[in-house]
KEBA-464001 format. One record per residue (C-alpha): x, y, z. Coordinates in nm, 3 decimals. Example, Ala and Ser with C-alpha at 12.3 -4.5 7.8 and 13.67 -1.06 7.14 Angstrom:
2
r px = 1.230 | py = -0.450 | pz = 0.780
r px = 1.367 | py = -0.106 | pz = 0.714
This chain:
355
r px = 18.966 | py = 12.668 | pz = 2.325
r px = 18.644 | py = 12.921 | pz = 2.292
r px = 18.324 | py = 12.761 | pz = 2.181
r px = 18.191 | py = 12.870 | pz = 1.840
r px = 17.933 | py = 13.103 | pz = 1.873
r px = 17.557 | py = 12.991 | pz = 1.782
r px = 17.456 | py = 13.068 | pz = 1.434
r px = 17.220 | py = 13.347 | pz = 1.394
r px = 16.823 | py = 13.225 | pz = 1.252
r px = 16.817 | py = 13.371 | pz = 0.937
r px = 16.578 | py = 13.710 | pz = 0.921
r px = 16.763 | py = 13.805 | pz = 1.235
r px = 17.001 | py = 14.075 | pz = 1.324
r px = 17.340 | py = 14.070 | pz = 1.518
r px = 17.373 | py = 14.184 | pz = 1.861
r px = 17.161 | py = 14.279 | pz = 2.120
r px = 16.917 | py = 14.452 | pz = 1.961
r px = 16.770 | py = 14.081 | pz = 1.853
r px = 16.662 | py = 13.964 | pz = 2.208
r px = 16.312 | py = 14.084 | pz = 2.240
r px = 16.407 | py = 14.142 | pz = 2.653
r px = 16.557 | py = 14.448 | pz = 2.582
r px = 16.272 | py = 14.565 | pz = 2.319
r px = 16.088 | py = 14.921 | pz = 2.557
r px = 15.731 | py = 14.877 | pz = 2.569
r px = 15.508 | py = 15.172 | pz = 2.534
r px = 15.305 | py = 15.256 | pz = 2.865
r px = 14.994 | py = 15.170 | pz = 2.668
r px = 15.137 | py = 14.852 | pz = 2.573
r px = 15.233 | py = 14.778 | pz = 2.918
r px = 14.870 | py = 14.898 | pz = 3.064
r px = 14.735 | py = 14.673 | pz = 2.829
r px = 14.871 | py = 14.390 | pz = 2.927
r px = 14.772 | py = 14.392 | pz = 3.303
r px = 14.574 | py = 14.153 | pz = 3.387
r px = 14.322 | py = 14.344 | pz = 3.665
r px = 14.235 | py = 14.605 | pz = 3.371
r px = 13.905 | py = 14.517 | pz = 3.297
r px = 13.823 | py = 14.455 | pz = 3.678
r px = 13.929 | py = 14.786 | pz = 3.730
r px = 13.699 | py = 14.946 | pz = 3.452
r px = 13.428 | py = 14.715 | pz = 3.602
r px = 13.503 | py = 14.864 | pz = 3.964
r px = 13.496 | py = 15.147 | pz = 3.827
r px = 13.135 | py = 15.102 | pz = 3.614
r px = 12.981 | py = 14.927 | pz = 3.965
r px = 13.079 | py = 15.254 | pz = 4.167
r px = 12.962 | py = 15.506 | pz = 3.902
r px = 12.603 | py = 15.310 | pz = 3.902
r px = 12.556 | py = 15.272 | pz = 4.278
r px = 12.658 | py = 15.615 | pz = 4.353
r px = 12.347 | py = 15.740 | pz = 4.119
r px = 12.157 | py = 15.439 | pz = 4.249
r px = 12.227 | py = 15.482 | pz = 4.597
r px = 12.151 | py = 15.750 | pz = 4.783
r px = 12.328 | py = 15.649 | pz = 5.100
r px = 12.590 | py = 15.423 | pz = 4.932
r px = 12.857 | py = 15.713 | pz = 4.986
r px = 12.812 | py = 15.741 | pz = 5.329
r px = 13.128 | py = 15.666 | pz = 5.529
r px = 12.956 | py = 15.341 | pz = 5.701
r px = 12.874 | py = 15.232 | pz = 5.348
r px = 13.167 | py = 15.208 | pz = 5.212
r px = 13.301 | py = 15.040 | pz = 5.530
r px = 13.022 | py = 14.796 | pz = 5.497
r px = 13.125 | py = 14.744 | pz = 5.168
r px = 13.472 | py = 14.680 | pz = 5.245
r px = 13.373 | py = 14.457 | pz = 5.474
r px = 13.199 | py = 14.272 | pz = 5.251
r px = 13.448 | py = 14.242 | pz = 4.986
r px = 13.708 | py = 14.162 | pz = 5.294
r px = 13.531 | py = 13.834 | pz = 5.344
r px = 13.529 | py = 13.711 | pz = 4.994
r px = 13.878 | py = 13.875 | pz = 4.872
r px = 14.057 | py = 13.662 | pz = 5.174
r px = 13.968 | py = 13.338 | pz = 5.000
r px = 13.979 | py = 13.500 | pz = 4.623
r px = 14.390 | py = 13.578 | pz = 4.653
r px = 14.469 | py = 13.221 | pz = 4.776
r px = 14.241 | py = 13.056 | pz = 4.501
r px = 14.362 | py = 13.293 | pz = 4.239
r px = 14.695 | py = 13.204 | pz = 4.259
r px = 14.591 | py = 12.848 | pz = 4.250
r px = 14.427 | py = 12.917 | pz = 3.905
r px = 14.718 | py = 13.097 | pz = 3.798
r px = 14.884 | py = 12.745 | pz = 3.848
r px = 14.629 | py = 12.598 | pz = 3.610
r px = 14.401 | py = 12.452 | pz = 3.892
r px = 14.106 | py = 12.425 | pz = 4.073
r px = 13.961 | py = 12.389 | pz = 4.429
r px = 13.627 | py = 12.315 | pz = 4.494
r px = 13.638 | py = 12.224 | pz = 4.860
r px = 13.714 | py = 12.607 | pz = 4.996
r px = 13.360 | py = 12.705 | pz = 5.082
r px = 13.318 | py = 12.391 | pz = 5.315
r px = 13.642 | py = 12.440 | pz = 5.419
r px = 13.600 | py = 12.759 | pz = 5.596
r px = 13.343 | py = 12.572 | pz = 5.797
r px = 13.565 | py = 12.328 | pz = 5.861
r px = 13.848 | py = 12.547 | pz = 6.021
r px = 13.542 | py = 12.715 | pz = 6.248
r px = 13.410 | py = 12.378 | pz = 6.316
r px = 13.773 | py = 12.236 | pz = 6.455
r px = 13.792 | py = 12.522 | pz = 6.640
r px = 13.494 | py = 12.567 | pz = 6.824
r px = 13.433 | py = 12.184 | pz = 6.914
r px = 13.773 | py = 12.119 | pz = 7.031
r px = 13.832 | py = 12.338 | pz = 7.237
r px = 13.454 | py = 12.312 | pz = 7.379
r px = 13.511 | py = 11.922 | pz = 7.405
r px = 13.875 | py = 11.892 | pz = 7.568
r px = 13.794 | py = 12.248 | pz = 7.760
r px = 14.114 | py = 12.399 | pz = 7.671
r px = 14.231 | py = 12.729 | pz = 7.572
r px = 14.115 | py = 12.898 | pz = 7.256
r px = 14.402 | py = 12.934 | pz = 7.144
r px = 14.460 | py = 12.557 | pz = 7.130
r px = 14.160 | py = 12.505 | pz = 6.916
r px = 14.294 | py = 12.760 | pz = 6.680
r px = 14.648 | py = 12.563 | pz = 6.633
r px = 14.459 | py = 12.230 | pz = 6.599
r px = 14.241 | py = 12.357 | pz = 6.344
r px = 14.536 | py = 12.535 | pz = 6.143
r px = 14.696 | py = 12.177 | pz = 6.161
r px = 14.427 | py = 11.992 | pz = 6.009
r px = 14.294 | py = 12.278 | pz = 5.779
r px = 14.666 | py = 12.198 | pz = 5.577
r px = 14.639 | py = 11.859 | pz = 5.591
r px = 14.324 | py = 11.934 | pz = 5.406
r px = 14.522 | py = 12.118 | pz = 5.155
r px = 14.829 | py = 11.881 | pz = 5.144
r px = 14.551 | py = 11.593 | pz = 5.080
r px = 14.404 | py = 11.783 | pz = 4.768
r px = 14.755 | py = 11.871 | pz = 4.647
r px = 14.957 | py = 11.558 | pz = 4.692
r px = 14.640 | py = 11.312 | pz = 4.533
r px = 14.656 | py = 11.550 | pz = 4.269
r px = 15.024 | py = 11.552 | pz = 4.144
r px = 15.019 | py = 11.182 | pz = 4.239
r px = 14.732 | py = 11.089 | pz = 4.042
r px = 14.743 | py = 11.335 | pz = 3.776
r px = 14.336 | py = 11.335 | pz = 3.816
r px = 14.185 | py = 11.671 | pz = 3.724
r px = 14.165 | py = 11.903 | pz = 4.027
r px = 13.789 | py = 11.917 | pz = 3.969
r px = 13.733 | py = 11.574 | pz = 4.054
r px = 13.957 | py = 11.559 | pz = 4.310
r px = 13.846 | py = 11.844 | pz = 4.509
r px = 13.484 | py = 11.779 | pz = 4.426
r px = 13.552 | py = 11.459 | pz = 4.620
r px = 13.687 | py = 11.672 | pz = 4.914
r px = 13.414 | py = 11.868 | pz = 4.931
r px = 13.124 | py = 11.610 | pz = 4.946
r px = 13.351 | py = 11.439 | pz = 5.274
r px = 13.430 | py = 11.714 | pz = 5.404
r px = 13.043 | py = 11.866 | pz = 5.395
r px = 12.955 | py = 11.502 | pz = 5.551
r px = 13.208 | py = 11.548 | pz = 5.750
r px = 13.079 | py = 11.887 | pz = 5.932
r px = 12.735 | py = 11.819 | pz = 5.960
r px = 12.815 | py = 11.399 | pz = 6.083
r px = 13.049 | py = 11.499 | pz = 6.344
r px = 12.897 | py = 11.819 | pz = 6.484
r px = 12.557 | py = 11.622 | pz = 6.517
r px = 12.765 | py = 11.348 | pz = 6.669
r px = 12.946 | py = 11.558 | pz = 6.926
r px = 12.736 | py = 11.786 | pz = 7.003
r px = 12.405 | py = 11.654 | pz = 6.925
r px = 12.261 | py = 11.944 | pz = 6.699
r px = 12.358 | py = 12.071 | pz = 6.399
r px = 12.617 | py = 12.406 | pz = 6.533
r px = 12.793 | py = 12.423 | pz = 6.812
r px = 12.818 | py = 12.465 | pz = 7.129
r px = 12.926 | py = 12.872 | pz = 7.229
r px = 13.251 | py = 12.916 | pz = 7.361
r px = 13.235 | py = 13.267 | pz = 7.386
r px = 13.300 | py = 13.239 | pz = 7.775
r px = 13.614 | py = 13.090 | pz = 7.738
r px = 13.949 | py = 13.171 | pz = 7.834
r px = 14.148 | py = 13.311 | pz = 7.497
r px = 13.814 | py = 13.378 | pz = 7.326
r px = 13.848 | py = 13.786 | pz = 7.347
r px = 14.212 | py = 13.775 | pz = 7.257
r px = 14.189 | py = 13.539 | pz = 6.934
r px = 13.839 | py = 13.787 | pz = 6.850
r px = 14.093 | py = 14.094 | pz = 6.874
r px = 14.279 | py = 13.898 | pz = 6.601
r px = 14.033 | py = 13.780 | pz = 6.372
r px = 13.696 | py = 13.993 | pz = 6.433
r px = 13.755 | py = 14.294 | pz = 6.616
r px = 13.649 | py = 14.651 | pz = 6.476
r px = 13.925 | py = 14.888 | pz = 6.476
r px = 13.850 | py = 15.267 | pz = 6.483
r px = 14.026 | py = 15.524 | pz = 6.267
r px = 13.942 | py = 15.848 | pz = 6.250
r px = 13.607 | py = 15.815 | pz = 6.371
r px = 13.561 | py = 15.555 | pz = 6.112
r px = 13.493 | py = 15.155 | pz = 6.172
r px = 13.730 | py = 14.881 | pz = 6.021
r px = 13.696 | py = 14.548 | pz = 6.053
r px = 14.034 | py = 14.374 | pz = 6.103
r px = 13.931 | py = 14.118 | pz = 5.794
r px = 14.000 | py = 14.472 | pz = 5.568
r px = 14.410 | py = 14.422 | pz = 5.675
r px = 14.412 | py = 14.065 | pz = 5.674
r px = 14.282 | py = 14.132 | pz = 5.310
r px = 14.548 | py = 14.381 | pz = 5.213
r px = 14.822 | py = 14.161 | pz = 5.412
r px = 14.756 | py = 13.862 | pz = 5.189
r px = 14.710 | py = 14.073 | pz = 4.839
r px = 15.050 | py = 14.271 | pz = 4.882
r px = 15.210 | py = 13.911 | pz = 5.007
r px = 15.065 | py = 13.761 | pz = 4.710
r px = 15.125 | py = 14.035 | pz = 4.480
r px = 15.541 | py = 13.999 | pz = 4.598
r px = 15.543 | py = 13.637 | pz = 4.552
r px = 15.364 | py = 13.643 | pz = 4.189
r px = 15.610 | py = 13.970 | pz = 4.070
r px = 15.943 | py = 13.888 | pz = 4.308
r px = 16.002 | py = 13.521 | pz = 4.378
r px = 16.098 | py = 13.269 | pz = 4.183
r px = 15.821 | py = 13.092 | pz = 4.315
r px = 15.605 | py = 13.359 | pz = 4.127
r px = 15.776 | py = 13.254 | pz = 3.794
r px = 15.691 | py = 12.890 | pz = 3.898
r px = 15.380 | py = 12.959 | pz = 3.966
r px = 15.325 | py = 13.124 | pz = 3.586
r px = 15.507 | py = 12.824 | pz = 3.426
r px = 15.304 | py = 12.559 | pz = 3.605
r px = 14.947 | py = 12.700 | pz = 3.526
r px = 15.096 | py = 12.804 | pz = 3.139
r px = 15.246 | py = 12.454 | pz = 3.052
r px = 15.330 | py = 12.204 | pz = 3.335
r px = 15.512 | py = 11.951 | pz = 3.076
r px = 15.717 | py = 12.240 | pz = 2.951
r px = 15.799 | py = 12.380 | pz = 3.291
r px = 15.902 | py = 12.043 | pz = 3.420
r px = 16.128 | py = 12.014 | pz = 3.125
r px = 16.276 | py = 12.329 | pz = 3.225
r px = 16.354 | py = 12.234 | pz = 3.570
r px = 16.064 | py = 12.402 | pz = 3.786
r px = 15.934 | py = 12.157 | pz = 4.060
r px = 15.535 | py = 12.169 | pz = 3.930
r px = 15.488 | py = 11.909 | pz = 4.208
r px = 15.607 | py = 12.136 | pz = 4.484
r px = 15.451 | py = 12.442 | pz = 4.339
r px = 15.099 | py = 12.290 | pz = 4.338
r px = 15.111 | py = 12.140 | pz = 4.669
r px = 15.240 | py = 12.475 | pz = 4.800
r px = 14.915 | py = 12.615 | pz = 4.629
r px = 14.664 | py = 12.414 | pz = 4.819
r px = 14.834 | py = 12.477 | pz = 5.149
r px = 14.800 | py = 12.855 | pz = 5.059
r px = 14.422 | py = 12.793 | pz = 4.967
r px = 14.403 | py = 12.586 | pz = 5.314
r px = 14.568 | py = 12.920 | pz = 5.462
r px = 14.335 | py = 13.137 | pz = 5.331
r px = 13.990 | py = 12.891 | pz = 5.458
r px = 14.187 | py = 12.875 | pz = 5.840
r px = 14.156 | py = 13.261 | pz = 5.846
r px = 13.838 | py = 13.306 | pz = 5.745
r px = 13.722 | py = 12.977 | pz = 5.933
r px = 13.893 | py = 13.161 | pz = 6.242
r px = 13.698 | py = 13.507 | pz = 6.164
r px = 13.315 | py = 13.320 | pz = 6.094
r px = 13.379 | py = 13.150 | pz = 6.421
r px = 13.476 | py = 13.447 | pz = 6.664
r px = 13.241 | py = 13.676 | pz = 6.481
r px = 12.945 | py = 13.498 | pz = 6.625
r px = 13.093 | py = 13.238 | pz = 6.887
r px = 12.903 | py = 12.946 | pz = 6.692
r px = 12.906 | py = 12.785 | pz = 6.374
r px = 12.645 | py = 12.634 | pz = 6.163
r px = 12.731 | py = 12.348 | pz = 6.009
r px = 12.580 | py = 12.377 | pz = 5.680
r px = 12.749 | py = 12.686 | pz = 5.645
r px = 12.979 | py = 12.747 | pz = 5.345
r px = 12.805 | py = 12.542 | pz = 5.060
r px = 12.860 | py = 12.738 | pz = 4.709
r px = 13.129 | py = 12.970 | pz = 4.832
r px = 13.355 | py = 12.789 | pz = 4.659
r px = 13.223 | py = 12.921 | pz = 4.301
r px = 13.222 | py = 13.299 | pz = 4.429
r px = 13.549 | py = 13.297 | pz = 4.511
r px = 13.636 | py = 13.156 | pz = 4.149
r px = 13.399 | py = 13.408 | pz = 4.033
r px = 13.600 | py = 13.690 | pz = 4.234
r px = 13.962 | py = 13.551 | pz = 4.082
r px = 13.760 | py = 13.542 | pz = 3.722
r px = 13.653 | py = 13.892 | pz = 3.739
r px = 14.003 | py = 13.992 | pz = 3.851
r px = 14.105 | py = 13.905 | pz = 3.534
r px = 14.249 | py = 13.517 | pz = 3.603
r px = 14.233 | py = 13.249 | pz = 3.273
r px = 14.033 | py = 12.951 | pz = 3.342
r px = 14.304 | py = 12.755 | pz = 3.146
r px = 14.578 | py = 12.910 | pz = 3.425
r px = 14.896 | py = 13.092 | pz = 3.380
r px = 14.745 | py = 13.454 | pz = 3.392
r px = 14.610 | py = 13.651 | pz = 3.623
r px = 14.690 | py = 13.856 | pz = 3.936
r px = 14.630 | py = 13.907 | pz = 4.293
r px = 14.581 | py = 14.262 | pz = 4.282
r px = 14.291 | py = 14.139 | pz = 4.015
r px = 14.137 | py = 13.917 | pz = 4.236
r px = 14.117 | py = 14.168 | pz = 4.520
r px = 13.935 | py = 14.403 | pz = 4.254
r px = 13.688 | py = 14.124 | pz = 4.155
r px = 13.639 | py = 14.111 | pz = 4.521
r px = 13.543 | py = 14.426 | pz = 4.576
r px = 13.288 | py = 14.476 | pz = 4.261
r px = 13.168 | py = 14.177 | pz = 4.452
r px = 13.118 | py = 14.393 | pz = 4.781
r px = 13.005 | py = 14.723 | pz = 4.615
r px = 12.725 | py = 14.486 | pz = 4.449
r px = 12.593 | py = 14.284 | pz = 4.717
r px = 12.528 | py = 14.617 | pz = 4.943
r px = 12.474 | py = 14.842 | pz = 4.646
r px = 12.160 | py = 14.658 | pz = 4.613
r px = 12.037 | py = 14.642 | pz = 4.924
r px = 12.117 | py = 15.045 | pz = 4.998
r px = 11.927 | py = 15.086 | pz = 4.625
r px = 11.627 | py = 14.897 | pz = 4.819
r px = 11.650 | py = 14.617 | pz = 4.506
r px = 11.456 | py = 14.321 | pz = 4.580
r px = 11.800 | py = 14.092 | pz = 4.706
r px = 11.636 | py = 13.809 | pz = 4.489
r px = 11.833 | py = 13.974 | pz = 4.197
r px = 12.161 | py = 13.968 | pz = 4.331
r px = 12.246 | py = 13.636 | pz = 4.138
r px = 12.161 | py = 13.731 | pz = 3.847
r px = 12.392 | py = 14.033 | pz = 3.875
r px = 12.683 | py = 13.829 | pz = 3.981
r px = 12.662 | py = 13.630 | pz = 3.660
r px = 12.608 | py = 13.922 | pz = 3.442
r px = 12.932 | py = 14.021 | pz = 3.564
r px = 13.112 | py = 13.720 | pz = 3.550
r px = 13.002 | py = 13.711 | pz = 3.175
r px = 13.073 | py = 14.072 | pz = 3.140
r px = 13.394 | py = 14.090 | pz = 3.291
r px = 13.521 | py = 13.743 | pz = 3.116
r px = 13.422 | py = 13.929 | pz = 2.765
r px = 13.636 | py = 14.201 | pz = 2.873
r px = 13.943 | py = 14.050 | pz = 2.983
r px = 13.954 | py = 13.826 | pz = 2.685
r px = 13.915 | py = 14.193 | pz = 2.453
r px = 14.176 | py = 14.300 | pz = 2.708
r px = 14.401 | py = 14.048 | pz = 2.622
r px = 14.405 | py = 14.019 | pz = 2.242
r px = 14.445 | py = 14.360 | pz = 2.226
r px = 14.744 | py = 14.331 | pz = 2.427
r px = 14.820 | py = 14.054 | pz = 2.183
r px = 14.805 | py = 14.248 | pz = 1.891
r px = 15.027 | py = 14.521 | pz = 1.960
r px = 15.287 | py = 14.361 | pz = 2.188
């Protein structure tokens, strides 16, 4: 016996022409309703203005500079992007950077081991750093800004208590003499030459994690997850998507994200400040802003957050090859966070409106 097919809402038509899936979009519409556009017009605004500002700024080592630059924030942006996506927050990722460097360097100075050691350890604990912020917070249900606030002021008692502890000042010890150290800087610091032009290797562990992002977000069904968490948890729960899982899988991609650039601020100079790290956290929120992600979650992109990123870059050396006084850098950043916040939100209603 067939089932009785479901009534059609009145105002409706028959047939398949009602399901909105199979409704074409315009390109326009479409271009619209990407999320990186108004990073991109932004990227595009900060390179028009440096390149009149600048004399040197299009000089080949500029640009690499500025890659460089944007390499070391966009690392920690795609991670944290995708965590607002999921409707959340982590405050801790600055600090935890240090953290990852810290492990590193005083473990395998203390126990005298291979490099390489000190790099697995720290991976280790760097996710259980992440597995802490995401299992309290599905447990509790607290707001991920308390919660990782928390984690940050222990773990930036942490760095400076035990490195003062162990090695009686506040960085380390170098280990720059010790076997593994010029293998594991070939991974995460070396300078790769092409063409007669210098790279740093952060540049392709930047572009690794955007595309790997990018396919998770636009491929997986952990991308959909992802989307549903950060839109409406409740509704996505109802709907059978594990929010628990997803989140917790966040915060071990955030803790990722801080092991590899822990790993590169650690074999870039062979030491590690303690204190390092303090108010990173909010520029790589600013970076996954400006790339177009909602501070409410659910939208956003890691192509974006690579974008904010780089206007992040282009800025910070744009004003020092202008020969700005550096003192204004600040206030740039927040003009842009305003700016570019204005401009997704214009973005996005006028994607809105004629969707």
């Amino acid at each position: 016996m067939s089932a009785p097919a479901p009534a059609t809402p009145s105002g409706l038509a028959d047939g398949p022409a009602a399901d909105e899936r199979l409704i074409t979009r315009s390109p326009l519409k479409k271009l619209l309703g990407r999320p990186e556009l108004g990073a991109v017009v932004g990227a595009v605004a900060v390179f028009l203005f440096f390149t009149f500002a600048a004399d040197s700024f299009l000089q080949l080592s500029s640009l690499t500079t500025v890659l460089y630059a944007a390499s070391t924030i966009g690392i920690m942006a795609v991670p944290v992007a995708l965590l607002m996506i999921g409707g959340e927050f982590d405050l801790s990722t600055g600090v935890a950077v240090t953290s990852s460097a810290l492990i590193s360097s005083m473990f395998s100075y203390q126990v005298t081991a291979n490099v390489w050691v000190g790099v697995g350890v720290s991976l280790l604990l760097t996710l259980a750093v992440g597995l802490f912020n995401g299992v309290l917070l599905t447990r509790t249900r607290l707001p991920s800004f308390i919660i990782t606030l928390g984690t940050f002021l222990m773990l930036t008692g942490l760095n400076l208590g035990l490195t003062k502890l162990i090695s009686g000042t506040v960085s380390t010890k170098s280990i720059a003499d010790m076997e593994g150290f010029d293998s594991a800087r070939a991974v995460f610091a070396s300078t790769l030459t092409v063409g007669g032009v210098h790279i740093k290797i952060t540049v392709l562990w930047w572009i690794a994690l955007v595309a790997v992002a990018t396919w998770i977000l636009l491929r997986t069904r952990y991308g959909n997850w992802i989307f549903a968490a950060g839109g409406d948890a409740d509704a996505a729960r109802a709907v059978g998507v594990p929010v628990r899982a997803t989140k917790i899988g966040l915060y071990l991609g955030v803790a990722l994200g801080a092991w590899i650039s822990g790993q590169h601020l650690l074999f870039s100079f062979d030491v590690v400040q303690s204190g390092e790290g303090v108010g990173n956290e909010l520029i790589y929120i600013i970076a996954a802003v400006i790339g177009g992600c909602l501070i409410t979650g659910g939208y956003g992109s890691a192509i974006g957050s690579a974008i904010g990123a780089l206007i992040f870059g282009m800025t910070s050396k744009g004003i020092v090859y202008a020969e700005w006084n550096p003192d204004w850098f600040k206030f740039f950043l927040g003009a842009m966070l305003l700016l570019a916040t204005l401009l997704n939100h214009w973005v996005r209603k006028r994607a809105e409106e004629t969707a």
